[in-house]
C-alpha positions in Angstrom: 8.4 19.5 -12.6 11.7 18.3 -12.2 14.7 21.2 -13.0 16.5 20.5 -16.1 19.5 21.4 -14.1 19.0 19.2 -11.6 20.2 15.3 -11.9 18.5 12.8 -11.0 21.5 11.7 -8.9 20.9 14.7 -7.1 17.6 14.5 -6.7 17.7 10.5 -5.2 20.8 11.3 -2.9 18.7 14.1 -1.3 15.6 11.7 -1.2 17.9 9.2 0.7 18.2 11.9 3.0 14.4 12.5 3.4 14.1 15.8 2.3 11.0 16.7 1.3 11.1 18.8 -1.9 13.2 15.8 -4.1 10.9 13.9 -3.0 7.9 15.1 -3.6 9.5 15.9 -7.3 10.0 12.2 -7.6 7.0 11.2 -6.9 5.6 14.1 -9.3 7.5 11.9 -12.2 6.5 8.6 -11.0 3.0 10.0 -11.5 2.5 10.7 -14.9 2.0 8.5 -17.5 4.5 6.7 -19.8 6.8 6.7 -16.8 8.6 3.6 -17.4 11.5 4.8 -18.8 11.7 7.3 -15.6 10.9 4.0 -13.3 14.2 2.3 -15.0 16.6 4.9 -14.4 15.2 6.1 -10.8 15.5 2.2 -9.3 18.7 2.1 -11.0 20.1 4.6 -9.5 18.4 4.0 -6.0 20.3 0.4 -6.0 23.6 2.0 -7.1 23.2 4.6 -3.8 21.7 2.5 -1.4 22.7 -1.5 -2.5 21.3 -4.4 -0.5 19.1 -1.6 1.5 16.2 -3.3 3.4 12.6 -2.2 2.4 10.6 -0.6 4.9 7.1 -2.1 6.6 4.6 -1.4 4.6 1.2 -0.9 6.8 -2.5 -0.3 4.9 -5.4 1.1 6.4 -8.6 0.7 5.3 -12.0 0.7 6.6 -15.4 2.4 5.8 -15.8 6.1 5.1 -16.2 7.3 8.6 -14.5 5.2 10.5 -11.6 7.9 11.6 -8.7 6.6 9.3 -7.2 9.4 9.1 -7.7 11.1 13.2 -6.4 7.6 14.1 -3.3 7.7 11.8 -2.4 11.5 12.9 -2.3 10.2 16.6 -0.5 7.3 14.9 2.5 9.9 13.6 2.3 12.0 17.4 3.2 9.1 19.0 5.5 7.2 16.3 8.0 10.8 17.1 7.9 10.3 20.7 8.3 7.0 20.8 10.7 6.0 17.5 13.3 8.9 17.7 15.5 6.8 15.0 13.0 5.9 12.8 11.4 7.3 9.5 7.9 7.2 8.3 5.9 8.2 5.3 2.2 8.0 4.7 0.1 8.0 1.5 -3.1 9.1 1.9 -5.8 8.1 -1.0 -8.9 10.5 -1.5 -11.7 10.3 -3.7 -12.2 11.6 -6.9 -15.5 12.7 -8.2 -17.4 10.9 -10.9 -18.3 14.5 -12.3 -15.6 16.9 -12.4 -12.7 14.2 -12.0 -11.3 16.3 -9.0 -10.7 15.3 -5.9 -10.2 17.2 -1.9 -7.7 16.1 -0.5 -8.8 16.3 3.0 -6.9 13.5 4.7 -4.2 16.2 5.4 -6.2 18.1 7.4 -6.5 15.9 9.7 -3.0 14.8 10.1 -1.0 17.7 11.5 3.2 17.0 11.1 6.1 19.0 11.7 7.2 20.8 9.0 11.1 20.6 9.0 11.3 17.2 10.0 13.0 14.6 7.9 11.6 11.8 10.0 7.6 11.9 8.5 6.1 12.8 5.1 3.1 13.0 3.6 1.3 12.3 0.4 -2.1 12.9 -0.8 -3.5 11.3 -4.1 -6.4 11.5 -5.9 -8.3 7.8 -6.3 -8.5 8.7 -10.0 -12.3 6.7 -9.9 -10.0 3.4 -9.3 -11.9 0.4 -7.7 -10.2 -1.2 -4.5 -9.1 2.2 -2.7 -5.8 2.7 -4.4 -4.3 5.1 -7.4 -3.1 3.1 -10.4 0.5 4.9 -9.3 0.0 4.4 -5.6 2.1 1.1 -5.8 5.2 2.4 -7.7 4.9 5.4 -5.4 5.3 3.0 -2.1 8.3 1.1 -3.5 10.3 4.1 -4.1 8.9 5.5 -0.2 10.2 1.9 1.0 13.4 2.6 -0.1 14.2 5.9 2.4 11.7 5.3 5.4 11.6 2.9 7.3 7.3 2.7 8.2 5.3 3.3 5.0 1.4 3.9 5.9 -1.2 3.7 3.1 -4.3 5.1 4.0 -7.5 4.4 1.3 -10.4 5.6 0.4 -13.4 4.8 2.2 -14.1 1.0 0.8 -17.2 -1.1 0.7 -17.2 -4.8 1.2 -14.4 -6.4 -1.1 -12.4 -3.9 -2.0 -8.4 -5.6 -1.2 -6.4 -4.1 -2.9 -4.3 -2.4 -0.3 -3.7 -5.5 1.3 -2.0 -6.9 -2.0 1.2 -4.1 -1.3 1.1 -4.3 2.4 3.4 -6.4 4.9 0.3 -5.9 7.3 -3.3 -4.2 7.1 -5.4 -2.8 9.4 -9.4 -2.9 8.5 -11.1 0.2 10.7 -14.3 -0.2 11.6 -16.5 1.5 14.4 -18.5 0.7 16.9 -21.9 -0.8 16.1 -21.0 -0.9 12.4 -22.9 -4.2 11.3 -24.0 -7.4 12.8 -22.5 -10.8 12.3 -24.4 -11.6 9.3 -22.7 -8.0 7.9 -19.0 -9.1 9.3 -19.4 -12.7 7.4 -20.6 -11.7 4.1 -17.7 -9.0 3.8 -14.9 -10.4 2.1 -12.8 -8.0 3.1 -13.0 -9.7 6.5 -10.9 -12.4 5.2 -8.2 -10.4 4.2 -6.5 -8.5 6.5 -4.1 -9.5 9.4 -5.7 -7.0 12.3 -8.5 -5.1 13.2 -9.1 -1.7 14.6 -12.4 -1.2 16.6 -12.1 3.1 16.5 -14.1 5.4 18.1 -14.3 3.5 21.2 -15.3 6.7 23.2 -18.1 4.9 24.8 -17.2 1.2 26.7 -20.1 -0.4 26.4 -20.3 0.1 23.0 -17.0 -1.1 22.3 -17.0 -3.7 23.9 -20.1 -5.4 22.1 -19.0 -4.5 18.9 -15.7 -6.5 20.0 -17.0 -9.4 20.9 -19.4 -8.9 17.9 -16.1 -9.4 15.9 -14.2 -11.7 18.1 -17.2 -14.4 17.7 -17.5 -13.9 14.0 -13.5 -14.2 13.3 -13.7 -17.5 15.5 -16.9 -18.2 13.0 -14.3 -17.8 10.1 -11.0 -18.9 11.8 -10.6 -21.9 9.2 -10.2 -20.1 6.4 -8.3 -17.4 7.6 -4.1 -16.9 7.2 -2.7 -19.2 9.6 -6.0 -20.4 11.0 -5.8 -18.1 14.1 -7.7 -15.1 15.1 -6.0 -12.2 14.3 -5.6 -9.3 16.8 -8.6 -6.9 17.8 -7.6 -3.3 18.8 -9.8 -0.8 20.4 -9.1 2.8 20.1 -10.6 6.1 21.0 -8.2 9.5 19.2 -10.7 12.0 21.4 -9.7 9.6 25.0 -6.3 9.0 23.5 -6.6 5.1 24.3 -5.4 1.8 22.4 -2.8 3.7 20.0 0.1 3.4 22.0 -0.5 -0.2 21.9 -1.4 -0.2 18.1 1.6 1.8 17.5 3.7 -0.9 19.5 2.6 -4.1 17.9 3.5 -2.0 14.4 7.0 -1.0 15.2 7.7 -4.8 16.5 5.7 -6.8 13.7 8.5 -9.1 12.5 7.0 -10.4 9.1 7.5 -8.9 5.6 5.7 -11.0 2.5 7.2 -12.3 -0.1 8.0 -9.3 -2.9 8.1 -11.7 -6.0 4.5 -12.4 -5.3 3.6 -8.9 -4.9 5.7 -7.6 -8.0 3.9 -10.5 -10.3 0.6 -9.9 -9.0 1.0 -5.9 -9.3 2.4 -7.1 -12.8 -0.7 -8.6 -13.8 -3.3 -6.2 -12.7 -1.2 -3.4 -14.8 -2.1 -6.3 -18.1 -5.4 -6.7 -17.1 -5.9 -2.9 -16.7 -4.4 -1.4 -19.9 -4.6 -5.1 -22.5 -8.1 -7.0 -20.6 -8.4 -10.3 -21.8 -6.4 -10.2 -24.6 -3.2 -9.7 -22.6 -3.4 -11.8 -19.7 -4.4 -14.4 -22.7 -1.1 -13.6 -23.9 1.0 -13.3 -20.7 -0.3 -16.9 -19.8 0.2 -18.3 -23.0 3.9 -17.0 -23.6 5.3 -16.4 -20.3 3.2 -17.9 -17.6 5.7 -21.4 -17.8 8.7 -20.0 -17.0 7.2 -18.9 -13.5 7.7 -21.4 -10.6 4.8 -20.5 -8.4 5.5 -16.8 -8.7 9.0 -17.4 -7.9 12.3 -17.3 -10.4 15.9 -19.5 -9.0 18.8 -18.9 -10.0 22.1 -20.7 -10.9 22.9 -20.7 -7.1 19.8 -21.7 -6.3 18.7 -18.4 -4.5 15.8 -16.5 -4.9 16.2 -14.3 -7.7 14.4 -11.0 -7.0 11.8 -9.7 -9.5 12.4 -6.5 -11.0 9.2 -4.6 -12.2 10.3 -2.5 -14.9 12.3 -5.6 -16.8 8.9 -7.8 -16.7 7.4 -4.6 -17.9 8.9 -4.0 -20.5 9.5 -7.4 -21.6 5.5 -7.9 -21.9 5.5 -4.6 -23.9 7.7 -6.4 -26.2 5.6 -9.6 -26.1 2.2 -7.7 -26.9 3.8 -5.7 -29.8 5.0 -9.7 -31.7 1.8 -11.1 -30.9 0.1 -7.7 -32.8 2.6 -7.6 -35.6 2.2 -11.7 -36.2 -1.9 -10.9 -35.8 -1.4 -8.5 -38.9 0.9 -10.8 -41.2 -1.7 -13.5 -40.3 
């Protein structure tokens, strides 16, 4: 809980700083439900300390359970202090919840081993919460206010099945991890998540031989699905072994030069609309498309100057609020 002495001020021009504890009491409030009002004032004040500040990369990773997301990432963070000594990064680590008890282990932290005092990395576990697509219904607000003070932001999900994306609907760039020998070409095409996500990590690659035919496995099916993938090229392939300590240095690399962001309007409207469909079904996207969907221009809003006019999540919020509670009140007088 956040100190009743404390401002939030405070608290965000700590966070700026990367220091852990505001942080983490942050992302404590961001957390709990009915946060909107909390949301509002915490972006508010972020914009008024740090204007015009550039978001970080944002970087999923998902795979199967198994596949060694999370040995891979701690390598990841060894390396990305040795080798980005002006840089910041923060990961957020999903783990299961169980169907029974609602609880969850958060064992991804076990096997990611940081330095303690340093500013430069943190980490986040969260409990799935028994959400489809490997995410936490808060995950997303959580990574916008982490883009803000670092300048890598990892997501790491749980362990997904075939067509589970959503990670890759908040990420510049995702990363599916797979492992050697871990389906055929038949398994690779009927995957949708195949189609999604702009690289692929072949872990685990202690053994060569084994490596190597799962990547050409993979390299033969992406050429079978070239045409309807992003740009219509084969995306990268990289193999990597945490126990021989090979391929990460030249994961690691292609992350810290990867030039593209994606476009946050899109993200923000599509976020927008999985919160509707979530918490109001049917009956509020039927309401979103029949009120509001018009004054979109393919996800994107001009203004006077003819810029792009950025989205901002909590206004659209709570302007739908507003719509669902005159389309209930006119439901009743009808």
């Amino acid at each position: 809980m956040m100190d009743p002495t404390e401002t939030l001020s405070q608290l965000v021009s700590e966070a700026l700083l990367g220091e852990k504890f505001p942080i983490a009491k942050i992302i404590s409030k961001i957390e709990t439900e009915n946060n909107l009002t909390f949301r509002e004032s915490l972006f508010s004040e972020i914009q008024s300390q740090k204007p015009n500040a550039k978001d970080g990369l944002t970087i999923g990773i998902t795979g199967t359970p198994g596949a060694g997301k999370s040995s891979l990432l701690g390598e990841l963070c060894r390396l990305f202090l040795e080798f980005a000594p002006d840089k910041k990064m923060a990961i957020v680590a999903i783990d299961p919840s169980s169907n029974i008890s609602g609880g969850s282990i958060l064992g991804d932290r076990t096997r990611v081993t940081l330095p303690r005092r340093d500013t430069r990395i943190y980490f986040r576990s969260q409990p799935s919460q028994l959400e489809l697509g490997g995410l936490n219904p808060y995950t997303y607000h959580v990574i916008r206010f982490l883009r803000k003070i670092f300048d890598y932001v990892f997501i790491e999900t749980v362990g997904i099945g075939q067509n589970e994306i959503s990670v890759s609907l908040i990420s510049d760039i995702s990363f599916l991890v797979m492992q050697p020998l871990g389906g055929d070409q038949v398994q690779f095409m009927k995957s949708g998540i195949m189609e999604v996500p702009e690289a692929f990590i072949i872990n685990k690659c202690d053994e060569e031989s084994l490596a190597n035919s799962s990547y050409y496995m993979l390299e033969s099916t992406l050429e079978f699905i070239k045409d309807i993938l992003p740009d219509q090229s084969l995306p990268p392939i990289f193999k990597t072994s945490v126990v021989k300590k090979k391929g990460i240095e030249e994961l690691l690399n292609f992350i810290l030069t990867y030039p593209k962001r994606k476009d946050k309007n899109i993200e923000t409207i599509t976020q927008l609309m999985q919160w509707i469909r979530n918490e109001y079904g049917r009956f509020g996207i039927g309401i979103w498309k029949k009120i509001e969907s018009n004054a979109w221009n393919q996800a994107v809003r001009l203004n006077p100057l003819g810029g792009i006019h950025k989205i901002n999540y909590e206004s659209e919020e709570t302007k739908f609020l507003s719509l669902i509670r005159n389309n209930i009140v006119q439901n009743n007088n009808n």
